[in-house]
DRENSEVEX-290691 format. One record per residue: x, y, z of N, C-alpha, C in turn. Coordinates in steps of 0.02 Angstrom, whole numbers, plus 32768, in hexadecimal, padded with zeros to 4 digits. Example, Ala and Ser with C-alpha at 12.3 -4.5 7.8 and 13.67 -1.06 7.14 Angstrom:
REM DRENSEVEX-290691
82947EE4818682677F1F818682947F5B818682827F90816282AC7FCB816582858002818A
END
This chain:
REM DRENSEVEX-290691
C31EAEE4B794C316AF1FB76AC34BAF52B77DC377AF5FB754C3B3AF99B75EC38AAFE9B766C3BAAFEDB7AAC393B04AB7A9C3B0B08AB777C378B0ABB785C399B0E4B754C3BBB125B77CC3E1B15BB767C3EBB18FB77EC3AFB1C6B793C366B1A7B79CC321B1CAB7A7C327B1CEB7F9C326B202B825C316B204B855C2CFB211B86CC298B1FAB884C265B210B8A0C250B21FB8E5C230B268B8EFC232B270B929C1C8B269B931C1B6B235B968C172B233B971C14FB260B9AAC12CB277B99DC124B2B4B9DDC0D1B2A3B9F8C0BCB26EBA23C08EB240BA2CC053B286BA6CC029B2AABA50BFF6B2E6BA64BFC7B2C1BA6BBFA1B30FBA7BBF5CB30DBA96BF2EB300BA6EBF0DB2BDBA5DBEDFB28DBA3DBF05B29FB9D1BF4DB29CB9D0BF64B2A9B98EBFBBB275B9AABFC9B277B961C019B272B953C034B28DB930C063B2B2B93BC08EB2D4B90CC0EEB2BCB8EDC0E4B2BEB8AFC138B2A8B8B0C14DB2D3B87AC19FB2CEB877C1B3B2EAB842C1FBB2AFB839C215B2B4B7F7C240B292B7D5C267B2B2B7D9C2BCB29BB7E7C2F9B2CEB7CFC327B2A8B7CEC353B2BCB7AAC38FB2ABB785C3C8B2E0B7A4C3F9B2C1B7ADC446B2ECB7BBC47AB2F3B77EC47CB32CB76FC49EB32DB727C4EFB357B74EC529B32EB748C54BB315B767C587B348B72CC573B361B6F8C5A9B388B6E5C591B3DEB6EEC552B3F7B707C53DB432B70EC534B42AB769C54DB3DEB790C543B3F1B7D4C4F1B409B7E9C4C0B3F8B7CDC471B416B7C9C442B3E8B7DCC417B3EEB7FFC3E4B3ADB80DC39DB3C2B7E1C3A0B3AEB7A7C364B3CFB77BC329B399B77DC2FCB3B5B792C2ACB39DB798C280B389B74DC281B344B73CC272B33BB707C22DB335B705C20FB30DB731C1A7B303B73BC192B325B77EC15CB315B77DC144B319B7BDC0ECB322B7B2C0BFB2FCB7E5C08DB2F8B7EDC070B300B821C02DB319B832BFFCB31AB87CBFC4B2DBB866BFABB2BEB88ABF81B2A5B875BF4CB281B8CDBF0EB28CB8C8BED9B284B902BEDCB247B916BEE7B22DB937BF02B1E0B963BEACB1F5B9A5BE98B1C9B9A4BE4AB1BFB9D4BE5FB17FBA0CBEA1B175B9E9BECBB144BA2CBEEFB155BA5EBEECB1ABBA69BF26B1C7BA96BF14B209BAAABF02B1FCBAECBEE7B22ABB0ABF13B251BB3CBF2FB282BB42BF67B2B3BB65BF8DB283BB7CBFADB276BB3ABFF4B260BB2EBFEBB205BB40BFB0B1DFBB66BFB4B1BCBB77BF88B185BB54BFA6B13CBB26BF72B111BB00BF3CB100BB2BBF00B103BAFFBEB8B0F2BB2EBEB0B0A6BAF9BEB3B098BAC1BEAEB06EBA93BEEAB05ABA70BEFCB035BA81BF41B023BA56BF35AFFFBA00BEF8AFF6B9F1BF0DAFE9B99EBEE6B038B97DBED3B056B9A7BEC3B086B985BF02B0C4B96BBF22B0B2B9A5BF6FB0DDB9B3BF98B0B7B988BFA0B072B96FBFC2B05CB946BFB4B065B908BF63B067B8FABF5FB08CB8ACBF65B0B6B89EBF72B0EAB8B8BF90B12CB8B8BFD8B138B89FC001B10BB8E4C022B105B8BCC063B0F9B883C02EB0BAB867C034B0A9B82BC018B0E4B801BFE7B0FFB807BFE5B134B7C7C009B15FB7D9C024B182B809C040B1B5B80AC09AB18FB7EAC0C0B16CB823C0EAB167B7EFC102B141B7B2C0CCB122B7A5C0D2B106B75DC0C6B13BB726C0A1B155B746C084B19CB71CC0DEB1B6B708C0ECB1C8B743C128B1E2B72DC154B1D6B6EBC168B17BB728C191B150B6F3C181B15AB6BDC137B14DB69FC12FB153B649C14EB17AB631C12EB1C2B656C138B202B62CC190B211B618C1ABB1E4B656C201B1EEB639C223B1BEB627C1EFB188B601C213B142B5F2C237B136B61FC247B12EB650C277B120B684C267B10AB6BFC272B0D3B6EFC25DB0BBB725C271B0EBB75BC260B0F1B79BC28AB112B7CAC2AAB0F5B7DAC2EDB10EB7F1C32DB0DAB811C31EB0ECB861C320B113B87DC316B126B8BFC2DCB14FB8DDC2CDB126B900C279B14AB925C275B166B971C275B19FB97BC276B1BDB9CCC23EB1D5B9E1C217B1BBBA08C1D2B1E1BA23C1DEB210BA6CC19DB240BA52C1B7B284BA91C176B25DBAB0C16EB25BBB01C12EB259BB26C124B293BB4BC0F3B27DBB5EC0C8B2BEBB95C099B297BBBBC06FB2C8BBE5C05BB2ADBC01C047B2B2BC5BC012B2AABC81C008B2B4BCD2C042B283BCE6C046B251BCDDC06DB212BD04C0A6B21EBCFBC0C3B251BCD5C113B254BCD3C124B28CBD05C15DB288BD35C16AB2B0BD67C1B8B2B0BD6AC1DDB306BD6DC20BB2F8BD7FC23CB30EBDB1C269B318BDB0C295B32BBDFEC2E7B320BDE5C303B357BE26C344B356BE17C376B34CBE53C3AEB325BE34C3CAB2EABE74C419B2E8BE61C431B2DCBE8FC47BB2DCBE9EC496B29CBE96C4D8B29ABE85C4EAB250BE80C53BB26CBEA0C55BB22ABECBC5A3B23EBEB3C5D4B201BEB2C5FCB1F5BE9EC631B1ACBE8EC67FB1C6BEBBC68DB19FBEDCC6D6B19DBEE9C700B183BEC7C737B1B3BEADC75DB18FBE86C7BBB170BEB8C7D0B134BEA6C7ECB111BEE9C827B122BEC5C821B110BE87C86EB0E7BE5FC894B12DBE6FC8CFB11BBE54C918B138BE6CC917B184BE42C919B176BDF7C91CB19EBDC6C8D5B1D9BDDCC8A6B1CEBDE4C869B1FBBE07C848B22FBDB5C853B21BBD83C847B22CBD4FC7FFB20BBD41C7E0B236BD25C77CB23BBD1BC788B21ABCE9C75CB1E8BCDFC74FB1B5BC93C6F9B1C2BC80C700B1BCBC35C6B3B1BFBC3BC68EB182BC59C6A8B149BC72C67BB10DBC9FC686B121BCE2C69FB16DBD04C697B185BD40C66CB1ABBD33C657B1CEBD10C61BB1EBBD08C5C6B1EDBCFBC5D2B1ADBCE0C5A8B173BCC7C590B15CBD24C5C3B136BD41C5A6B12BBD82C58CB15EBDB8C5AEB1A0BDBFC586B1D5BDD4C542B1E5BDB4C53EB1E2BD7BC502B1EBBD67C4CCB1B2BD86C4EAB168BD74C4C5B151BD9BC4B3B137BDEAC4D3B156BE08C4CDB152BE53C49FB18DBE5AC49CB1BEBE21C46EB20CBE30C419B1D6BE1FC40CB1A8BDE8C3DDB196BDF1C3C6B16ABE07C3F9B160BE42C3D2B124BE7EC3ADB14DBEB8C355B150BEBAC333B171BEC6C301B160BEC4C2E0B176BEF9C291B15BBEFFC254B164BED2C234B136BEB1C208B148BE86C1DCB10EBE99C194B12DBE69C14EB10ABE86C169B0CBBE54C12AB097BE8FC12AB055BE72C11AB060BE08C118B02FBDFBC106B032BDABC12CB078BD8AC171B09FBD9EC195B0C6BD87C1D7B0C2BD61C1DBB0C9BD2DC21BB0CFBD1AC240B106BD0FC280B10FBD07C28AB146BCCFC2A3B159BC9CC281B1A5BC7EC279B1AEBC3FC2B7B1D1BC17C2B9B20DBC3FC318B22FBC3CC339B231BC87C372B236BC5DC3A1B260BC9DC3C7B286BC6EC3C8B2C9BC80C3EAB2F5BC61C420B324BCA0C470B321BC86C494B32ABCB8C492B373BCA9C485B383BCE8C48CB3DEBCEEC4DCB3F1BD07C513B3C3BD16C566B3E1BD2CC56DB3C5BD5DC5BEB3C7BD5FC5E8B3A2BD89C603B3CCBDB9C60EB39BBDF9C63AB3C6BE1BC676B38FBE2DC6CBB3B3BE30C701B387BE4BC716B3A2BE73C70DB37BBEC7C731B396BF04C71FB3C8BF14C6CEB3D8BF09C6A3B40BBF21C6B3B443BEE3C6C9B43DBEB9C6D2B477BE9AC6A1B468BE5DC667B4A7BE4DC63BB499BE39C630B4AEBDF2C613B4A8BDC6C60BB4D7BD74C62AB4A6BD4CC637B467BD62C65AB44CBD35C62FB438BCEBC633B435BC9EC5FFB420BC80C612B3D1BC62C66BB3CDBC6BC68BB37EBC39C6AFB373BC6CC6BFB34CBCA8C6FEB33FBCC1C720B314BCB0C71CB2F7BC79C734B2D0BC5BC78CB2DABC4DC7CBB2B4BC5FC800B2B7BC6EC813B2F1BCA3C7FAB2FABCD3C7F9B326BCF3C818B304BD40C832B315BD69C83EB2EBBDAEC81DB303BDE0C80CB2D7BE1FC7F9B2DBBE3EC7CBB2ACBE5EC7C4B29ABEABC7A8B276BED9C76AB260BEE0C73CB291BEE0C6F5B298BED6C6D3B2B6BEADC6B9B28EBE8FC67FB2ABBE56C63DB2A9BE67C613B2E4BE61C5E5B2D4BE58C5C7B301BE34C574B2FABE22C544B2FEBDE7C50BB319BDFDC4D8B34CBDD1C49FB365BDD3C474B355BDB1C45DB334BD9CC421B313BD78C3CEB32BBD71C3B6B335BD41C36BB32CBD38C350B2F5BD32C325B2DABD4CC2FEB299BD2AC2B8B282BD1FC2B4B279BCFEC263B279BCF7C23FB223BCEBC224B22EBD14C201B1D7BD19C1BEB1DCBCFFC1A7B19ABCEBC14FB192BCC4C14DB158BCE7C105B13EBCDCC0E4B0FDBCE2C0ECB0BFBCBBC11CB08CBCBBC121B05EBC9AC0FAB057BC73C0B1B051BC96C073B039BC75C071B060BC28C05FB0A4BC36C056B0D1BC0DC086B0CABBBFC0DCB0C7BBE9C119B0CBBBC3C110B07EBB8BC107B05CBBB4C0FDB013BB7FC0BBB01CBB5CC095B028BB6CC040B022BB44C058B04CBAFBC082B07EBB09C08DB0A6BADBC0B6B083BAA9C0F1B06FBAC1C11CB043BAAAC106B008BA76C0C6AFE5BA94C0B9AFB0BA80C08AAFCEBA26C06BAFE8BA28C043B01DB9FBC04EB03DB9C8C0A7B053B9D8C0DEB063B9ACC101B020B98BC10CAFEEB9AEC11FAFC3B99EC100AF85B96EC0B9AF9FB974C082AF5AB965C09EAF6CB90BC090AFAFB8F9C0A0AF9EB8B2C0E8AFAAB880C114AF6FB8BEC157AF64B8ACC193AF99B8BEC172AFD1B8D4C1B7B010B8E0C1E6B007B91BC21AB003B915C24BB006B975C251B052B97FC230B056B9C5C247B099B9DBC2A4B08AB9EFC2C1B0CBB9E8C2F2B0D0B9E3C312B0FABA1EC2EAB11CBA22C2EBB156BA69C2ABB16CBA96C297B172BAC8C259B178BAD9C26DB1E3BB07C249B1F9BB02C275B227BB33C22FB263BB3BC234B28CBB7BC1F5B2A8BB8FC204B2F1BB49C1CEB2FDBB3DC1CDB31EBAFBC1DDB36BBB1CC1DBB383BB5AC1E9B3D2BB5EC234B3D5BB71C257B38CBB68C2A1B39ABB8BC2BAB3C7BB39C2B1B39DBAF6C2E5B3BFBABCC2A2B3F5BAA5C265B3E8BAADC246B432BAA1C274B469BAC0C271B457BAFBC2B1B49FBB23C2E2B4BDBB07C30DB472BAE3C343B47ABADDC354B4A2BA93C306B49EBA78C30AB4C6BA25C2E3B4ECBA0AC2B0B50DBA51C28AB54ABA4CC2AEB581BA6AC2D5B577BAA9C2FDB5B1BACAC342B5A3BAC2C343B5F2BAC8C374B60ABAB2C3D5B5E9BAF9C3E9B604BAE4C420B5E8BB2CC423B613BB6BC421B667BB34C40FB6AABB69C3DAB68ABB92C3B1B674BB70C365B67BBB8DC35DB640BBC9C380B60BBBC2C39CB5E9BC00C3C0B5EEBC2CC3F1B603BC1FC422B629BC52C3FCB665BC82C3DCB6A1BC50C3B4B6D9BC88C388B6B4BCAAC367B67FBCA4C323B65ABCB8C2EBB662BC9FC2D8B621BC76C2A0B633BC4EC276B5EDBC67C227B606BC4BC20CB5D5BC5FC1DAB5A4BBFAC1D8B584BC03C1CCB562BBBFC17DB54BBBCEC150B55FBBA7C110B534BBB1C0EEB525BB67C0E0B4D7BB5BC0C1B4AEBB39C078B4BABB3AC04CB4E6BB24C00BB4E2BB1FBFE9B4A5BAEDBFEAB46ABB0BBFCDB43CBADEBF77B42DBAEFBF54B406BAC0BF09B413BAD0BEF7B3F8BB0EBF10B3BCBB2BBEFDB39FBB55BF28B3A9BB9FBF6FB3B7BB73BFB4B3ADBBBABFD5B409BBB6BFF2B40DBBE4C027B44BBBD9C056B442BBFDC08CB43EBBD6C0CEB429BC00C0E5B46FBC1BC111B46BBC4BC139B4B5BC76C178B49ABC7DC1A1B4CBBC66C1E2B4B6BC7DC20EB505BCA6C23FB4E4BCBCC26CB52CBCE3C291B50EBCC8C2C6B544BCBFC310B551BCA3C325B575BCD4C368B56DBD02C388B59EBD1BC3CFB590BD01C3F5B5DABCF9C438B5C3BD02C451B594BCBFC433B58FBC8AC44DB576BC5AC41BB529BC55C3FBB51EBC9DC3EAB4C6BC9EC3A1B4BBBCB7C37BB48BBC91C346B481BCB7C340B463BCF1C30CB485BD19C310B480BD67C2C5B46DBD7FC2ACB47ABD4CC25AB461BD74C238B450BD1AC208B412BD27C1D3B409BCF9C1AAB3D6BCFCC173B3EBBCE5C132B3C6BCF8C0F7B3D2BCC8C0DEB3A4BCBDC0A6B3A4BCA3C058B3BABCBAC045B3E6BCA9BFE3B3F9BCCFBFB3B3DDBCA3BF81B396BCB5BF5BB387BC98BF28B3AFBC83BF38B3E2BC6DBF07B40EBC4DBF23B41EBC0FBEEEB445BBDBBEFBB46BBBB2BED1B490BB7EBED4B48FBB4EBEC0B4C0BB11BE75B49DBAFABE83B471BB03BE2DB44ABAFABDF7B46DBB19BE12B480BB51BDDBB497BB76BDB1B4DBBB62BDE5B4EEBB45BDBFB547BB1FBD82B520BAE7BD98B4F6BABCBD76B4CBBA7FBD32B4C6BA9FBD33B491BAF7BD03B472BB11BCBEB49EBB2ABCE4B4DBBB3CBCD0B517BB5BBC98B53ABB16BCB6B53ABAEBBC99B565BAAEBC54B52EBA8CBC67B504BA7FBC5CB4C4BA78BC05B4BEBAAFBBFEB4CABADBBBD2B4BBBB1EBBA5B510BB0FBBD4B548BB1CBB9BB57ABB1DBB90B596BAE8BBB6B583BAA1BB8CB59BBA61BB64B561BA50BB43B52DBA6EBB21B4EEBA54BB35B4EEBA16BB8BB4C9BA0FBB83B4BFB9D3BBC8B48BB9CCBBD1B47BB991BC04B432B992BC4EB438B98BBC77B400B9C1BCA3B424B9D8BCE9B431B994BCCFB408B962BCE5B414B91FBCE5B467B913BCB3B475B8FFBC9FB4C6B904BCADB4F1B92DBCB7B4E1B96DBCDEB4FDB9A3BD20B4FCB99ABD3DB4D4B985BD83B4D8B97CBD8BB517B944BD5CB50DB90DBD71B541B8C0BD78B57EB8F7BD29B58DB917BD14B5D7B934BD75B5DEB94DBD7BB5BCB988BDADB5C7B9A8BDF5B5DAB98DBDF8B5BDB94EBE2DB5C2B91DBE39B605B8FABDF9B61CB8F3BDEFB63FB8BFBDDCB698B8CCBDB8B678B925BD9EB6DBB934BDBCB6CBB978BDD7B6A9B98CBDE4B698B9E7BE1BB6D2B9F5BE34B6EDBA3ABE43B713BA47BE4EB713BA93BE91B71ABAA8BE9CB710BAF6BE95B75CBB1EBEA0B780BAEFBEA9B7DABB22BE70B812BB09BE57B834BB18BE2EB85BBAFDBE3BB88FBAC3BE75B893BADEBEA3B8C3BA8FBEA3B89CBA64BE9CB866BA55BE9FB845BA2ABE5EB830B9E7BE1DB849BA24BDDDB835B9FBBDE9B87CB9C8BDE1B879B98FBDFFB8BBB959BDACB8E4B945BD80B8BFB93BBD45B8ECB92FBD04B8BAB93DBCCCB8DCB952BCABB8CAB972BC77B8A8B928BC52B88CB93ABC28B867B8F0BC09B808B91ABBF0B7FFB902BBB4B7BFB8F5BBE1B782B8C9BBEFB744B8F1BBF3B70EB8AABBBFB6D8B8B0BBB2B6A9B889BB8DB687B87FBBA2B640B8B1BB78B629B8D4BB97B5DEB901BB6BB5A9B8F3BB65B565B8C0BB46B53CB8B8BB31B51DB8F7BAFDB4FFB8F4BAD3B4E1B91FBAE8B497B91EBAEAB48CB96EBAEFB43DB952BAF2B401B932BAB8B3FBB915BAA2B3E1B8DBBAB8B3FFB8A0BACDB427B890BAF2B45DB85EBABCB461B81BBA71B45CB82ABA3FB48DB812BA2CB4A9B7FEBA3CB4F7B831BA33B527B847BA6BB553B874BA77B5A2B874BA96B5A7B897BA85B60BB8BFBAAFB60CB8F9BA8FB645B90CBAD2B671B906BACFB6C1B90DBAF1B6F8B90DBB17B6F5B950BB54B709B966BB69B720B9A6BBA0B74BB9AFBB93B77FB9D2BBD5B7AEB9C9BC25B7A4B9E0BC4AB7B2B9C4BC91B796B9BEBCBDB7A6BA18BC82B7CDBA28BCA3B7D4BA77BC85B7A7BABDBC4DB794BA93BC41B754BAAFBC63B71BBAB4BCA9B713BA78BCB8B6DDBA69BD0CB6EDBAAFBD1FB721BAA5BD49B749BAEDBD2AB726BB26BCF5B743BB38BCD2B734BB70BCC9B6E3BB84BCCCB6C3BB52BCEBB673BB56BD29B655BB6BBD44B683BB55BD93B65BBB35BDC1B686BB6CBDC4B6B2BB74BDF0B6E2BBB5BDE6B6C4BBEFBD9EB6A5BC15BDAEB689BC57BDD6B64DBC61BDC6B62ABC1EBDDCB5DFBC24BE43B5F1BC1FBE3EB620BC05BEA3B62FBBECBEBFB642BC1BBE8AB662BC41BEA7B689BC78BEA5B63BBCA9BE76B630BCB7BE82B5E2BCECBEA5B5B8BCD9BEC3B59DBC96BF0BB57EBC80BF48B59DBC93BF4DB5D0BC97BF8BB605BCAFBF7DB606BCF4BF55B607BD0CBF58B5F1BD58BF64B5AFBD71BF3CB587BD53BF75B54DBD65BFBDB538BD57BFE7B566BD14C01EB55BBD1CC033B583BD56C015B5BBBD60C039B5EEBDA6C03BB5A9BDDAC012B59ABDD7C010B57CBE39C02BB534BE0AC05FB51CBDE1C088B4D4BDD6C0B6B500BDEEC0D6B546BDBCC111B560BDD6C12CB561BE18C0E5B587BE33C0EAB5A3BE86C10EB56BBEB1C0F2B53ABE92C0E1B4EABEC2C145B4BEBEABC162B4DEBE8BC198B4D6BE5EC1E6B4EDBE96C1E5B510BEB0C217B537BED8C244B555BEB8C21EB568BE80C249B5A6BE53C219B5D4BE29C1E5B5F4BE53C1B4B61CBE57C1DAB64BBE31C213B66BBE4DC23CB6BABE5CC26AB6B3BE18C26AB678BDFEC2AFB680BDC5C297B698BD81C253B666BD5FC253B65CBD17C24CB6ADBD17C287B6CDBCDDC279B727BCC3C242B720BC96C261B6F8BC5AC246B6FEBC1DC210B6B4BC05C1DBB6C4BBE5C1B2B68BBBDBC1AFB681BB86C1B8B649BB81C191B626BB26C171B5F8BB24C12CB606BB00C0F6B5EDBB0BC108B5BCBAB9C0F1B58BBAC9C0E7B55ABA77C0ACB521BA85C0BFB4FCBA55C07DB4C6BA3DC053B4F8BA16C010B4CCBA08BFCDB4E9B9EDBFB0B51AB9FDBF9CB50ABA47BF87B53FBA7EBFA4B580BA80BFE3B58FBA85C009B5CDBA7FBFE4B600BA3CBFCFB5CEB9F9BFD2B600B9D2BF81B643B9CFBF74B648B9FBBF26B664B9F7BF48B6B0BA1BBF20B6F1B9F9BF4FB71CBA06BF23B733BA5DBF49B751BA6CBF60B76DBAB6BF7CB737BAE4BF88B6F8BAC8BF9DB6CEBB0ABFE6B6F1BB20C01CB71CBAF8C053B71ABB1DC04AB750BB45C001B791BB58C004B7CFBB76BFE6B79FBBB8BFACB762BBADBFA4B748BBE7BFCDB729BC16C006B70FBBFBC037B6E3BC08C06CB723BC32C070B75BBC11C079B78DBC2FC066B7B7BC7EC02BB7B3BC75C00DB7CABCAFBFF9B786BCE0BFEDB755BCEABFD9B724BD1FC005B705BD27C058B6F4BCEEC07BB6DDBD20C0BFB725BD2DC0B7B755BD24C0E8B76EBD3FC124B771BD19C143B773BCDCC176B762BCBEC17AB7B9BCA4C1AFB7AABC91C1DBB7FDBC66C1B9B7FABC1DC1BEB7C7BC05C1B2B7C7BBC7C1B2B779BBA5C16FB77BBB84C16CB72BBB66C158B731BB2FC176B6F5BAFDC16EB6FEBAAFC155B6BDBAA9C140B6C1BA50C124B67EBA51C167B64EBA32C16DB623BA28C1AEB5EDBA14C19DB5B6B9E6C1CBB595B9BFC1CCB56EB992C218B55EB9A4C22EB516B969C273B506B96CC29CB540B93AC2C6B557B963C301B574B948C317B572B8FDC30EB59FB8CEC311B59FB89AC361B58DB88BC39AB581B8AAC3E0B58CB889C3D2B53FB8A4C3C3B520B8CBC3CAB4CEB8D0C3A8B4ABB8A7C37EB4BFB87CC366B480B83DC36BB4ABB7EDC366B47FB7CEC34DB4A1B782C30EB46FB763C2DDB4AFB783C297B493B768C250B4B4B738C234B4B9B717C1FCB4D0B703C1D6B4F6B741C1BFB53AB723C1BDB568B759C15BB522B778C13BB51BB74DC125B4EFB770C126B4C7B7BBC16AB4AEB7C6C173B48AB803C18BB4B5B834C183B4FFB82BC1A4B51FB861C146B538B87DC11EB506B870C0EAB517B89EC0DBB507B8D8C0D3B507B900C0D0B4E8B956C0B1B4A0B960C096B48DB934C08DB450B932C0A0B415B919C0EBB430B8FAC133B407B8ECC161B400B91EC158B432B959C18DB44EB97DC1B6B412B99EC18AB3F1B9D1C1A5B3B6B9E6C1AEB386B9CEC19EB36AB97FC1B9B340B971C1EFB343B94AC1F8B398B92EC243B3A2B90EC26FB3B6B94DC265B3C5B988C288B3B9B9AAC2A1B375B9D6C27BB35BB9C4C289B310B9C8C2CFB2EBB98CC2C5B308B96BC2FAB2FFB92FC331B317B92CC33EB34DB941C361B374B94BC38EB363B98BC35FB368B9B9C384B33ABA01C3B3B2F3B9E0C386B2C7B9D1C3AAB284B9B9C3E7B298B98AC3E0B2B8B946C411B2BEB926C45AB2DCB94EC44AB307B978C488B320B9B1C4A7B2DDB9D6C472B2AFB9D8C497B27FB9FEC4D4B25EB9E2C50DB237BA0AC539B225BA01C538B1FBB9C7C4EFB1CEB9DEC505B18FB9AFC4DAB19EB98BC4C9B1D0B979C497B1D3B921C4B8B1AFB8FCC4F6B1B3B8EFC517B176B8AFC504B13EB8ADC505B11DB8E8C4FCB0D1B90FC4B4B0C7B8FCC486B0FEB91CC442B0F4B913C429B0F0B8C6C445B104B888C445B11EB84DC453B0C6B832C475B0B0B842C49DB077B81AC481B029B839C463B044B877C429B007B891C3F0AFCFB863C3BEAFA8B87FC395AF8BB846C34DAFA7B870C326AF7BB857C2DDAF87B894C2EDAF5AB8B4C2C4AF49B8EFC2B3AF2BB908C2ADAEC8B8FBC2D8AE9EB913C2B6AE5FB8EDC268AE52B916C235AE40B90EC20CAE36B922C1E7ADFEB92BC1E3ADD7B93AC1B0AD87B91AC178AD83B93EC15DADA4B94FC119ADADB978C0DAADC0B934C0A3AD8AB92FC073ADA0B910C079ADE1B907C070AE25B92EC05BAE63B931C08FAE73B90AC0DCAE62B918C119AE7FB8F3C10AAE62B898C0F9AE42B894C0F9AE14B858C0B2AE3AB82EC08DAE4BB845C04DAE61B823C058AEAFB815C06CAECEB865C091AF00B85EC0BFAF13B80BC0EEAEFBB808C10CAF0EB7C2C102AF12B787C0CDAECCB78CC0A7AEC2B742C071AF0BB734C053AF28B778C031AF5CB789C03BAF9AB776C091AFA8B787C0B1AFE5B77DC0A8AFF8B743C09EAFD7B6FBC0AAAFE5B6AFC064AFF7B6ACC035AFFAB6D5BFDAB006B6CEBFC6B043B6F8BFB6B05BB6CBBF7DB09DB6F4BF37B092B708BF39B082B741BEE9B05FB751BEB3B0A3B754BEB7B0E2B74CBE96B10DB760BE93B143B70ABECDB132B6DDBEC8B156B695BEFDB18CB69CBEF9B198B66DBF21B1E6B651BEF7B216B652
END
């Protein structure tokens, strides 16, 4: 099957999947966002498959869903992960260069890089990125291309971030069952970073946090480069679970309440009044005042912001992040950026989305729950070989699963 010019970026969350479709329109230089869907996956639990055909019917509806809607197959597929089991760290590499001429090639840089990721990692580990933070030649440091450049010794600064085979394939396999080739796999807060903040905002030191329901990613930026990130198996669920337990009532309905009157700062509750909270059984239901619903939801925000304090603390760049941007789902409930304010210490934090001058999309997808997978797109389309990747086929497959898989893809097992 010949690919198309469709890029998809998959952004694999907390018990959901999200993707969006894009195209590179190559005489306006623009990466314009043509689909995009969320849809509840009961196969993937903070970031990690618990059921693999449940995660594969997903999805199939999610991107077939797509495909329909744009007559068009995807040509290229990149999934963002997350996740406890992904961990990362930053490591040095350096290459001697012998030959006569002493001129940097890009396959001298290529081997510094990889001598930077020969490094100790847990059994069942692979890894996921390496992203080069600069060069140095003959100790001289800031370099960002040394490419034709001379000199003796090279070496490299690297980020890298490793996952669990286990995890990385289960996922793999799930994506794959109904015929799709992943194309790129890559931890989803590296190009979130790279297309919620700003460059100022990396360079002064900023810190990036993912409020997702189940996970919250943290990242540091110093100096232009990321320097620390990690994932906290916690998240936004827990306000749901919380509301959910002491209004006896269903966590469906807990979610609306939470959506709808929730509130992280006290300036924020606007007038005092009674709403209605169905009963379990949904019945019957009782009255409760709207500062009750505060009195829920503020301890639990405040103990998520404490556990990012003590990831930071635990980080050895306590003293740097200035500025903070809060995104995902979680971010959008109002007072989280005055809390985010006061418990971790920052100058000033806003909330974030992808960069409006890097896509052309329907104000739609500039909601936080596009974020990482149009930055997933966005990342890929920057890459070198988007052309290469563009002009590719799928996958050949001959495995029952691959073979049922395709016939699959043209079916919506779940409806319109």
């Amino acid at each position: 099957m010949a690919k198309t010019n469709i890029i998809a970026g998959l952004d694999v969350g907390s018990a959901k999947l999200t993707a969006v479709a894009a195209a590179h329109d190559f005489e306006t230089n623009t990466l314009q966002i043509l689909a995009g869907r969320s849809v509840p996956c009961k196969g993937v639990r903070g970031g990690v498959v618990s059921d693999i055909r449940e995660t594969s019917a997903a999805v199939t509806h999610l991107l077939g869903g797509i495909e329909r809607e744009l007559n068009k197959d995807i040509g290229s597929l990149f999934v963002g992960v997350r996740g406890a089991h992904l961990e990362s760290f930053c490591n040095h590499g350096t290459y001697n260069i012998s030959r006569m001429d002493k001129e940097i090639t890009q396959a001298d840089m290529e081997l510094a890089v990889e001598n930077a990721k020969a490094m100790p990692m847990k059994n069942e580990n692979e890894i996921v990125n390496v992203i080069t933070q600069g060069f140095s030649i003959n100790k001289l440091r800031g370099i960002s291309n040394p490419e034709g450049m001379e000199g003796s010794l090279l070496e490299v600064d690297v980020h890298i971030t490793t996952g669990s085979t286990t995890h990385l394939n289960n996922l793999a396999k799930a994506i794959q069952r109904p015929g799709y080739k992943i194309d790129g796999t890559f931890y989803g807060l590296v190009p979130l970073g790279d297309c919620v903040l700003t460059q100022e905002e990396k360079d002064i030191g900023a810190m990036i946090v993912d409020m997702g329901g189940e996970t919250m990613s943290v990242g540091i930026y110093i100096d232009g480069m990321l320097k620390f990130s990690r994932d906290i198996p916690y998240g936004c669920d827990l306000i749901t679970s919380d509301l959910s337990r002491l209004l006896h009532t269903s966590r469906q309905n807990a979610k609306e309440i939470k959506e709808k009157y929730g509130v992280a700062f006290p300036t924020f509750l606007d007038e005092e009044g009674e709403i209605p909270v169905p009963s379990l059984d949904g019945r019957s239901s009782h009255n409760i005042k709207k500062s009750y619903i505060l009195d829920i939801i503020q301890p639990r925000v405040e103990e998520l912001f404490e556990q990012i304090q003590h990831c930071v603390a635990t980080s050895g760049y306590k003293n740097f992040p200035v500025v903070g941007v809060l995104t995902g789902g979680g971010s959008q409930m109002p007072g989280m950026t005055e809390q985010a304010v006061n418990i971790l210490g920052l100058k000033e934090v806003r909330r974030g989305v992808v960069q409006r001058d890097l896509v052309t999309a329907a104000d739609e997808f500039f909601d936080p729950v596009y974020s990482t997978a149009m930055a997933l797109a966005v990342y890929a389309s920057d890459n070198s070989g988007y052309e290469e990747y563009s002009r590719g086929g799928y996958e050949k497959n001959s495995s029952f699963f691959g073979k049922l898989g395709r016939m699959l893809k043209g079916m919506d097992l779940f409806g319109s």
